[in-house]
N, C-alpha and C positions, 0 to 999 in steps of 0.2 A: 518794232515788230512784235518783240512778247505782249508790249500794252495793251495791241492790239487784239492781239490773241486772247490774253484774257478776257478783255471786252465783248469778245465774240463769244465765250466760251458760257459768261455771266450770261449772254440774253439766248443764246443756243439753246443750254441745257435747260430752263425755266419751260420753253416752247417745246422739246423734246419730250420733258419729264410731262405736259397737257395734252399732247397727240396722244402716249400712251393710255393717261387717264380717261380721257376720250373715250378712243378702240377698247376699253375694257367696259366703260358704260353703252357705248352702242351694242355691244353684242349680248351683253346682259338686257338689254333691251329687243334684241332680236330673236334671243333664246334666252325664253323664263323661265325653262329647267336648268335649274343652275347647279344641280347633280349632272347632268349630261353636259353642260356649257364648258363648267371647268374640269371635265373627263378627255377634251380634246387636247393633244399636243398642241397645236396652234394655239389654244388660250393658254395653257401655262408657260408657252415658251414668250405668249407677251407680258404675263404677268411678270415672269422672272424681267423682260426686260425694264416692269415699270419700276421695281425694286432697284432694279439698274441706276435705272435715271434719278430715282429716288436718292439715293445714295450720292449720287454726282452733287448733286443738289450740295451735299456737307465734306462730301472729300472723297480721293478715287478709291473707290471697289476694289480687293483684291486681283490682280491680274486672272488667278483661276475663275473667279465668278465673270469677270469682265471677257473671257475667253468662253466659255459653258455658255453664255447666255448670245454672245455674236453666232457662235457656231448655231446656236435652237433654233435665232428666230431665220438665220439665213437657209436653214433646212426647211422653214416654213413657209419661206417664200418661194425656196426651189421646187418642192415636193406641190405647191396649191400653182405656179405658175406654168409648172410644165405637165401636171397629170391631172390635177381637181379644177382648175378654173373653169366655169361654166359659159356657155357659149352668149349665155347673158349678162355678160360680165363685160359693159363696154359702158364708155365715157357717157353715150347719152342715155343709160339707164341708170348714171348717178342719183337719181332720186328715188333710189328703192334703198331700206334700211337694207339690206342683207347686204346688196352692193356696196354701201357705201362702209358698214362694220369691215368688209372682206378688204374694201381697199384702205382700211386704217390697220387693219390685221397684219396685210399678205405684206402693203409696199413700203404705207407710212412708217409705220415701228420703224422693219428692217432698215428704211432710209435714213433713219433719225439716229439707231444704234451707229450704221456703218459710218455714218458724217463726225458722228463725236467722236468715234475712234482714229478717224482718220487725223481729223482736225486739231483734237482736246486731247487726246488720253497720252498718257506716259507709254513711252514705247518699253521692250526688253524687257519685259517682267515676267513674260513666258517661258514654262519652265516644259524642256523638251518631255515629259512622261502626263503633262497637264491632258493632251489629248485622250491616253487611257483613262485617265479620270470622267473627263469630258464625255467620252458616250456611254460611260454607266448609265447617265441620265436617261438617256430613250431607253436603253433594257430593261430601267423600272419600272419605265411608262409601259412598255411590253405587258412585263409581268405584270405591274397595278391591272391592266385590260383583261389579261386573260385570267388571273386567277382571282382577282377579288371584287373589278366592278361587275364582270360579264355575272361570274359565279352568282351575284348577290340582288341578277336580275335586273343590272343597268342598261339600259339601250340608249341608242340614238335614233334622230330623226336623219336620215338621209339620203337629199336627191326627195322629200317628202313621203318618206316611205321610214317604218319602222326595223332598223338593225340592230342587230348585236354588237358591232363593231361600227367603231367611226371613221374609219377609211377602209376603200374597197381590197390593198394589199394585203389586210389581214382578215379576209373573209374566208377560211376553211372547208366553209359549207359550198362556196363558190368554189374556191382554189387549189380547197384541198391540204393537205398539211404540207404538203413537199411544195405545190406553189406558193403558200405562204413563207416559208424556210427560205426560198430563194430571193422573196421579195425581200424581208428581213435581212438576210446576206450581204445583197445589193445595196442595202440605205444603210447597214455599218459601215460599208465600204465606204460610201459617200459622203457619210460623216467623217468617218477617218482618214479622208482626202480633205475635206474638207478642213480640218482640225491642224493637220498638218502644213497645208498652205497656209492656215492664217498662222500657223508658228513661223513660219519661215518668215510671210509677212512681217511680224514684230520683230523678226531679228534683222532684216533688209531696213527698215524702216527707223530703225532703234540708233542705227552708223550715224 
């Protein structure tokens, strides 16, 4: 059973660590502002996972990085599958780059992260305060948007219209500051649930 596991582990991770690389060239190909491209949460929560895989490739990743990076992209599949997926966004429009970037983005990664973890990675290595650490990351992203890319006259395309902001929860000018405050509120929350159950996970899973 270990041999096995190995075996799977050697031709898994090779095919995981090329999905990412992939999803990181299709979307640079779908969006040639590459100031705006890597300003979204969803490309650097797959960047971090290609680092991930990357890494796998020569030995495991710190448990906090291998923790940080399941919690980003599984926020990035939650947040684009339940509130941003576009109504064009089905099997037989696979032939459009944007669909097909979104479904390397949104499902592949995530799928490729959750299977190694399940499958490959050393369990109990999470340490119960990793979570606090864990969603510093979106508050920098927060603040990198609001105070240094917006400030310094960075936009997005989006929905093919030009914004300020790359998702609609933090549009002020729409929402307002106190609708934004609440959206913000809400997605610490769900990362901090989120963070949590995958601790619990690696301690279930670790027996």
């Amino acid at each position: 059973m270990i041999h096995f596991m190995k075996q799977g582990k050697n031709i898994f991770r090779p095919i995981a660590f090329a999905v990412s690389a992939v999803c990181i060239v299709l979307t640079m190909l779908d969006c040639p502002r590459h100031g705006e491209l890597f300003s979204y949460f969803t490309i650097q929560s797959n960047v971090m996972c290609l680092i991930l895989m990357f890494w796998k490739l020569r030995k495991e990743p710190p448990a906090i990085f291998q923790g940080l990076a399941t919690v980003c992209i599984t926020l990035t599949f939650l947040v684009y599958h339940i509130m941003l997926r576009p109504a064009g966004f089905t099997i037989a429009n696979m032939g459009n780059l944007k669909n097909i970037s979104n479904l390397f983005a949104h499902y592949l990664v995530p799928a490729c992260v959750w299977i190694d973890y399940l499958l490959f990675t050393p369990k109990g290595g999470m340490k119960v305060y990793y979570p606090l650490a864990w969603i510093c990351y979106p508050l920098l992203y927060l603040a990198y948007i609001k105070l240094i890319y917006r400030p310094m006259g960075g936009t997005f395309i989006v929905e093919g219209e030009l914004s300020s902001v790359p998702y609609f929860f933090l549009d002020t000018e729409v929402l307002g500051i106190g609708g934004v405050a609440l959206w913000c509120v809400a997605i610490a929350a769900v990362i901090l649930l989120l963070s949590y159950l995958f601790l619990l996970l690696d301690k279930l899973l670790s027996r």
